[in-house]
C-alpha positions as CSV (number, residue, x, y, z in Angstrom):
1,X,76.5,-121.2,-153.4
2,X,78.6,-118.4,-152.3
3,X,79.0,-115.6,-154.7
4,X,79.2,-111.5,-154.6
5,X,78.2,-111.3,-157.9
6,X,74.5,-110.0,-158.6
7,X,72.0,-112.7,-159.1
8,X,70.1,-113.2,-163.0
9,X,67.2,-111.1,-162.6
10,X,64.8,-114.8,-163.2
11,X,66.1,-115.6,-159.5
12,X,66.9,-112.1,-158.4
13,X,64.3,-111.5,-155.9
14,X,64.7,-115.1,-154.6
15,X,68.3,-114.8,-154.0
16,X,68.0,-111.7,-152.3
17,X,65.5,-112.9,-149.9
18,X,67.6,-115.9,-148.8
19,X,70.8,-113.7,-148.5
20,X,69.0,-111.7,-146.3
21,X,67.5,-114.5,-144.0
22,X,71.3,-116.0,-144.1
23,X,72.5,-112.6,-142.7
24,X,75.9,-113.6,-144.4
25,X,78.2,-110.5,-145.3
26,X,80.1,-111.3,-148.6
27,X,81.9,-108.3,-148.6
28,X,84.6,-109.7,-146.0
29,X,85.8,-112.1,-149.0
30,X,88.9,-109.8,-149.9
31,X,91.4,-111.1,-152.2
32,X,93.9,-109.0,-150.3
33,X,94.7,-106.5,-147.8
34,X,96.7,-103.3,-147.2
35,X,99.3,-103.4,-144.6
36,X,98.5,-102.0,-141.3
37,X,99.3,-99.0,-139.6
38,X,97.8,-100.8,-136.3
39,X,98.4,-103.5,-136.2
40,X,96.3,-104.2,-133.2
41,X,93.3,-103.1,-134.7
42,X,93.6,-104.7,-138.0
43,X,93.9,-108.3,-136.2
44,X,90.6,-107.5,-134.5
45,X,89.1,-106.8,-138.3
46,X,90.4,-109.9,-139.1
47,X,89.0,-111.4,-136.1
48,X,86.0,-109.8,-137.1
49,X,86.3,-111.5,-141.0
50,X,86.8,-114.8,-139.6
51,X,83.4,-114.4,-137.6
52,X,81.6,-113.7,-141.0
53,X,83.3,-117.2,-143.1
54,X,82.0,-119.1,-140.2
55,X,78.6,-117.9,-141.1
56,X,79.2,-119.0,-144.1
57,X,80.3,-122.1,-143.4
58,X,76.9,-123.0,-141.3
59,X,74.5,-122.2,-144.7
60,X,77.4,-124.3,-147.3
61,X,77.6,-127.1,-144.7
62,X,73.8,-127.4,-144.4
63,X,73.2,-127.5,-148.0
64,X,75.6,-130.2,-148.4
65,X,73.8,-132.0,-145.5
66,X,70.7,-131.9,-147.9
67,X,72.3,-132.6,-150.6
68,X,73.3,-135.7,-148.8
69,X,70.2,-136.7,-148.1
70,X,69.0,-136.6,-151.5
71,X,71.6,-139.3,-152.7
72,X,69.2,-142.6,-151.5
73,X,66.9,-140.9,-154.5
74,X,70.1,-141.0,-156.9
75,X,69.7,-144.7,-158.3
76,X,66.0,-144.6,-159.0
77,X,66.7,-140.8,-161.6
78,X,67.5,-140.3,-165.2
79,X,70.7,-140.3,-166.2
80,X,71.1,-136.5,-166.6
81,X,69.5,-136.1,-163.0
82,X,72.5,-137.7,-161.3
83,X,75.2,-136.1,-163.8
84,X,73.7,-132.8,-162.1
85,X,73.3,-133.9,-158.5
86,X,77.0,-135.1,-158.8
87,X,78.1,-131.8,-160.4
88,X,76.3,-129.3,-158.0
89,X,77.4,-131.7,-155.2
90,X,81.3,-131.7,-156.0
91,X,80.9,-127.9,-156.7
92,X,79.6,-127.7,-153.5
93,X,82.3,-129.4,-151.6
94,X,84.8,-127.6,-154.1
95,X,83.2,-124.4,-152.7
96,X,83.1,-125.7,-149.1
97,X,86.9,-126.5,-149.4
98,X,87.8,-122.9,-150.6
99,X,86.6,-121.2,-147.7
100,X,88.5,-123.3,-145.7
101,X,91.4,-122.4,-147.4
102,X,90.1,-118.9,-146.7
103,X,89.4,-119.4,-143.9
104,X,93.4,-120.8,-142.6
105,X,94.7,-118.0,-144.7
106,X,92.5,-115.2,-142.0
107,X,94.2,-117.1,-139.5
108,X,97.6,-116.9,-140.7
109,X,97.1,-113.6,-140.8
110,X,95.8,-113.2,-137.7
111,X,98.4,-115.3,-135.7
112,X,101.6,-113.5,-137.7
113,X,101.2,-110.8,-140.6
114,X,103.3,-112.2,-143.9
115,X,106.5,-111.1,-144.6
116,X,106.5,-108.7,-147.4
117,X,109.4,-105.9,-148.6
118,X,107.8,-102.7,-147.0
119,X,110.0,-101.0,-150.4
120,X,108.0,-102.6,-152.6
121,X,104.9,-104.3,-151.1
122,X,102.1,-102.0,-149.7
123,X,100.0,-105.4,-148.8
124,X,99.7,-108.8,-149.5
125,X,97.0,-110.5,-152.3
126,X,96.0,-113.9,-152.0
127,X,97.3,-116.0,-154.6
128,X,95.7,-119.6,-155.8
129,X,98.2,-122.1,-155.4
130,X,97.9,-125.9,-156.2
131,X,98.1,-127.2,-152.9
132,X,95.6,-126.7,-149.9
133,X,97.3,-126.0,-146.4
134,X,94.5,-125.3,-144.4
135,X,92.2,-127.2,-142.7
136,X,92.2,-130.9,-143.1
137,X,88.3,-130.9,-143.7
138,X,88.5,-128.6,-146.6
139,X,91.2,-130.7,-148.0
140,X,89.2,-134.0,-147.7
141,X,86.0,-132.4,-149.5
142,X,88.1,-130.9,-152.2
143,X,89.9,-134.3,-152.6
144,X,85.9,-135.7,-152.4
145,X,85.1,-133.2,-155.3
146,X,88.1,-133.8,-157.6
147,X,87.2,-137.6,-157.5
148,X,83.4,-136.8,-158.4
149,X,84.4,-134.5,-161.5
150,X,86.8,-137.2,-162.5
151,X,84.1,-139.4,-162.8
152,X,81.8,-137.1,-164.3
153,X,84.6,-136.5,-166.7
154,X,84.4,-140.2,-167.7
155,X,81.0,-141.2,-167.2
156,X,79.1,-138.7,-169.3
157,X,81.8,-138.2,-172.2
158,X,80.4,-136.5,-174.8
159,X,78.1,-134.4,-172.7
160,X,78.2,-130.7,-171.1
161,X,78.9,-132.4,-167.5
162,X,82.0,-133.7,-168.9
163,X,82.9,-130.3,-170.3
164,X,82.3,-128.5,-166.9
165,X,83.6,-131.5,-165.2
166,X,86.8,-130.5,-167.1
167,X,86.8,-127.1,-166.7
168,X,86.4,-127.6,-162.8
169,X,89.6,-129.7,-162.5
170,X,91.6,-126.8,-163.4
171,X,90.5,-124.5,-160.5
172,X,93.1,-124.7,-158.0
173,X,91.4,-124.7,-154.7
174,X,94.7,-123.5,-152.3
175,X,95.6,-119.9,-151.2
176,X,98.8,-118.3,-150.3
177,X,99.8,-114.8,-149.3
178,X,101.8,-112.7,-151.7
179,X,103.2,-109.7,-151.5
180,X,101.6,-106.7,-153.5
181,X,102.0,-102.9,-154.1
């Protein structure tokens, strides 16, 4: 999973070690940026950002492929093995799906800065929004993971995947750009 956060120190020195062998940069997962003075250059940063989801991308996509491949295993596991194979899964594709959306939102950006009130917007902030207009891939998997936490939801009521099957419904998955001081 993609995350800036640090790592629990149990897993610390694991996480760092696979970080490093990724040679992913998480730092070019902004939640916004500051108008341009060149706007030239700033394109080619973005350019440049763009570059570094696509990284990402290769390491999410490949653990979903093996995650994928565990599935023929599903039918012969407990119960509470395949309430957590479906819930890291359909977090997974929920992930997946949001750097897509990050990824379209880059190239927005890229293609044709958003409008914004130079008087009162210094930038623009990315904004969750409900529905997904990027790529048609990322809205697939995220339709794939809403369906899998729906069942979660109903298949292990009573239990803590039904709780975080729950809570995971209400993260909206789509960006927009908005303006910002």
């Amino acid at each position: 999973m993609i995350s800036s956060l640090p790592p629990p120190d149990d897993i610390k020195k694991e996480v760092n070690e696979k970080r490093t062998k990724s040679k992913v940069n998480l730092s070019v997962l902004k939640d916004g940026y500051r108008a341009p003075s060149n706007e030239i250059t700033f394109k080619a940063g973005i350019e440049n950002d763009e570059k570094e989801v696509a990284r990402m991308f290769v390491n999410l996509l490949e653990a979903l492929d093996d995650l994928k491949k565990s599935e023929e295993m599903k039918d012969a596991e407990s119960k509470r093995w395949q309430a957590n194979y479906d819930f890291i899964r359909a977090r997974l594709e929920a992930q997946i799906a949001y750097l897509y959306e990050y990824q379209s939102m880059l190239g927005q950006m890229r293609k044709e800065l958003p409008a914004r009130d130079a008087k009162l917007h210094g930038g623009w902030k990315l904004a969750a929004t409900a529905k997904l207009q990027g790529d048609s891939a990322g809205k697939k998997l995220a339709k794939e993971s809403t369906k899998t936490m729906e069942a979660l939801v109903k298949n292990t009521a009573g239990s803590p995947w039904e709780v975080l099957a729950k809570r995971e419904k209400f993260t909206t998955l789509g960006l927009e750009w908005q303006g910002t001081k």
